[in-house]
N, C-alpha and C positions, 0 to 999 in steps of 0.2 A: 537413407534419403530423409531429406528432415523436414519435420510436417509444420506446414504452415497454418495458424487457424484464422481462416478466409472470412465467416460469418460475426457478425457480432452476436451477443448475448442480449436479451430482452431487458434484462438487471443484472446489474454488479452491483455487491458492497466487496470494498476495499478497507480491507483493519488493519493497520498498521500501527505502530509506539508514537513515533515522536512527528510534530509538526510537516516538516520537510520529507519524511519516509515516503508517503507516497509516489512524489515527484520522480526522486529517485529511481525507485524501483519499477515502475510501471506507469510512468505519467502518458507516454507515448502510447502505448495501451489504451488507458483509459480517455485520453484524447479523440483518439481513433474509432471509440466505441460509443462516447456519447455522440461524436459527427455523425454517427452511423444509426442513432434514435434510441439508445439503449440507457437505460434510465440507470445513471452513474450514483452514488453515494459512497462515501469515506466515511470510516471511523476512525478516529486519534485516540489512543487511549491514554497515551500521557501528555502532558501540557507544553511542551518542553521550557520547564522553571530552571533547570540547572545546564541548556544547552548553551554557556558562554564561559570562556576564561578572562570575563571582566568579573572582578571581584565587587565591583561598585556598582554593579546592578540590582535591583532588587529581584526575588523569583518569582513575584509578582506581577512586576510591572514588563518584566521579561516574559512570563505568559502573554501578557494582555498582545505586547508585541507582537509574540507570534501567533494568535490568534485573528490577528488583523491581516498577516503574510497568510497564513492558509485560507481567506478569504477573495485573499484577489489571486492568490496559486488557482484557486479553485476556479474562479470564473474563465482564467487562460485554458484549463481544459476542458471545461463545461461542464464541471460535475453540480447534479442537482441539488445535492442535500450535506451536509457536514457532521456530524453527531460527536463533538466533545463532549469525552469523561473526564477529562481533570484532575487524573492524578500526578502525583509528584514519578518526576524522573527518579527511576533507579529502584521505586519499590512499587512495581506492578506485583499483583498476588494472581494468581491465576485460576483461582478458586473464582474471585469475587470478579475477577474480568469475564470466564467462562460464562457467570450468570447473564452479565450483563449485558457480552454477545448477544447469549442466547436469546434476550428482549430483543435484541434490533433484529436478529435474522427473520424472529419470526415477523415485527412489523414491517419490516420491508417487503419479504420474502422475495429473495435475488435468486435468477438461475444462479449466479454463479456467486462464488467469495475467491479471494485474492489478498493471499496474508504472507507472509515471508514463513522461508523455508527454516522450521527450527532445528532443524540438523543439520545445516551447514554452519559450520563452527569459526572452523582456521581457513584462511584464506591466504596461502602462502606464507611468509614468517614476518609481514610486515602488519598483519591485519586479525582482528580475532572476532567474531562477532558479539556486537552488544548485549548485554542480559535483557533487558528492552525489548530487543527483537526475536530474541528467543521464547522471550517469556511469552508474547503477545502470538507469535505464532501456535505454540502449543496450546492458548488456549483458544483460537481460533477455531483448530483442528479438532480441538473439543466439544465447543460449542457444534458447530455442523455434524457432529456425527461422534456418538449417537444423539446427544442433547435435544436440539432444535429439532429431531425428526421425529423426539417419541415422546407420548403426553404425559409420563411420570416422572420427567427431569423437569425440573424448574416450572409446574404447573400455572401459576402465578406467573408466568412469563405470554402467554397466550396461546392460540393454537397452534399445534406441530407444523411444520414446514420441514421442506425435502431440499437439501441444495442438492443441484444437479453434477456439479465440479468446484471444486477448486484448483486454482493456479499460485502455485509456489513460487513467488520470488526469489531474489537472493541464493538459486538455488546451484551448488556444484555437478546438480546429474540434469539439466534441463531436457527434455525432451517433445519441449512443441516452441513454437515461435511467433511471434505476432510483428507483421511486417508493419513498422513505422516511420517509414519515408515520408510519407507525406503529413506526419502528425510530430515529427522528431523537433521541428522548428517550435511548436507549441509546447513542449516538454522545456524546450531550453528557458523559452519563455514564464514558464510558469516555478521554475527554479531559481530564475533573478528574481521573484516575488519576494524569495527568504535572506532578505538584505542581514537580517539577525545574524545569520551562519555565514555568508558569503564577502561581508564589508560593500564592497564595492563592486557588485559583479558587471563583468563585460566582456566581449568578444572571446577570451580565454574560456569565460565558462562554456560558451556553444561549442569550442572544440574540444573539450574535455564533451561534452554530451553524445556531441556527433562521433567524438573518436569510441568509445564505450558500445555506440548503438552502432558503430560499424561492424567492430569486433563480434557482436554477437550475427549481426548481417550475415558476415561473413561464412559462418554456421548454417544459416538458414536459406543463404541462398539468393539475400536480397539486397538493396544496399543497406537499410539501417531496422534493427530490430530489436527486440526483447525476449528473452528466454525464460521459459518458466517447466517446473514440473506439475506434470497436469494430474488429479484426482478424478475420477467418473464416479461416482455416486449415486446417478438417478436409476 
C-alpha cells in the first residue's frame, strides 16, 4: 500500500545543483507545503554558467539570467527564501558544499531537507545522472547527519540542529508520495519561469509535467504525485 504524506512540515530546505532542479524534482511538493504554511527555502548550489548549447553566451551573463528565472520560479511556489552559492557548473567539491550546508541547516533549522537521491545513477539506457546532482546530494546527506547535529563538525557554523527527515528525489526505490493535484498546475507554472532551458515554453510543457506527475500518481494512488525516498532521523 503506498504511503501517502498527508501533513506538511513546519520547514523545508530544498538543495539542489542547478537553477531549474528544484522545479523539476519536487516543485509540486514544495508548492503544496508552502500553501500549507510551511516555511519553504531552496538552496542552488551551482549557478548554472554552462547550462546552454549557445556558444555566444557569456557564463556570466547566463548566471545572471538564470538567477532572475529562479526568482520568479520561486514566487509561482511560494518559497520564502533563496540562498545562492555560485559556483561554476561541473566542479561542485563536496568538502566545501558540505561546509557550507552545514551553515544554512543550522540557520534555518528545517524539519525536514529534500536533496536528490545520489545513488540513482542510470536511468534506463537513454539517461545517466548528472555529477551536479550526485555530487550535491551526497553532500547534502552529509551535511544533515552527522554534521549539522553535532557541535564538533564545522563549529564556526553555529549551533547543532537535528533534521528530522529527509526526502530523496530523483529516487529509483521511492517509498512515500506526496499527492500534488492540486499544486501540479503551479509546478508547471513555475517551470515556464526557466525560459533559459525551455526556449519557448507552452502547453507541451504542462503535459510533459502532468504526464510525469501521473505516472508516479499512478503508484500512489492519486491522480498526480511525487515520489520520494524518505530518511527518519529525529
Amino acid at each position: 500500500m503506498a504511503e501517502l504524506l498527508e501533513a506538511a512540515p513546519a520547514s523545508a530546505l530544498a538543495v539542489y545543483a542547478h537553477p531549474d532542479d528544484p522545479e523539476v524534482s519536487c516543485g509540486g511538493t514544495l508548492a503544496r507545503w508552502a500553501e500549507a504554511g510551511c516555511r519553504v527555502e531552496v538552496v542552488l548550489c551551482a549557478s548554472g554558467d554552462k547550462g546552454s548549447s549557445d556558444p555566444a553566451i557569456g557564463g556570466a551573463e547566463l548566471a545572471a539570467r538564470r538567477a532572475g528565472e529562479v526568482e520568479r520560479a520561486g514566487q509561482a511556489l511560494g518559497v520564502g527564501a533563496h540562498h545562492l552559492l555560485g559556483h561554476p557548473d561541473g566542479e561542485l567539491d563536496e568538502r566545501v558544499l558540505t561546509g557550507e550546508l552545514v551553515g544554512l541547516i543550522r540557520s534555518s533549522r528545517p524539519e525536514v531537507v529534500v536533496c536528490p537521491d545520489p545513488t540513482a545513477v542510470f536511468f534506463g539506457e537513454h539517461y545517466f545522472n548528472h555529477r551536479d546532482h550526485r555530487c550535491v546530494g551526497w553532500a547534502a546527506l552529509d551535511a544533515v547527519a552527522p554534521a549539522a547535529s553535532q557541535p564538533r563538525y564545522f563549529p564556526e557554523a553555529g549551533p547543532p540542529h537535528r533534521v528530522q527527515s529527509v526526502y530523496l528525489s530523483g529516487t529509483l526505490a521511492p517509498d512515500v508520495w506526496v499527492d500534488i493535484t492540486a499544486s501540479v498546475e503551479r509546478k508547471a507554472r513555475a517551470l515556464m519561469c526557466h525560459e533559459s532551458q525551455l526556449g519557448e515554453p507552452g502547453e507541451w510543457l504542462r503535459s510533459v509535467v502532468r504526464q510525469r506527475a501521473e505516472e508516479a500518481g499512478r503508484q500512489a494512488g492519486v491522480a498526480y504525485a511525487e515520489g520520494f525516498r524518505r530518511l527518519r532521523l529525529g
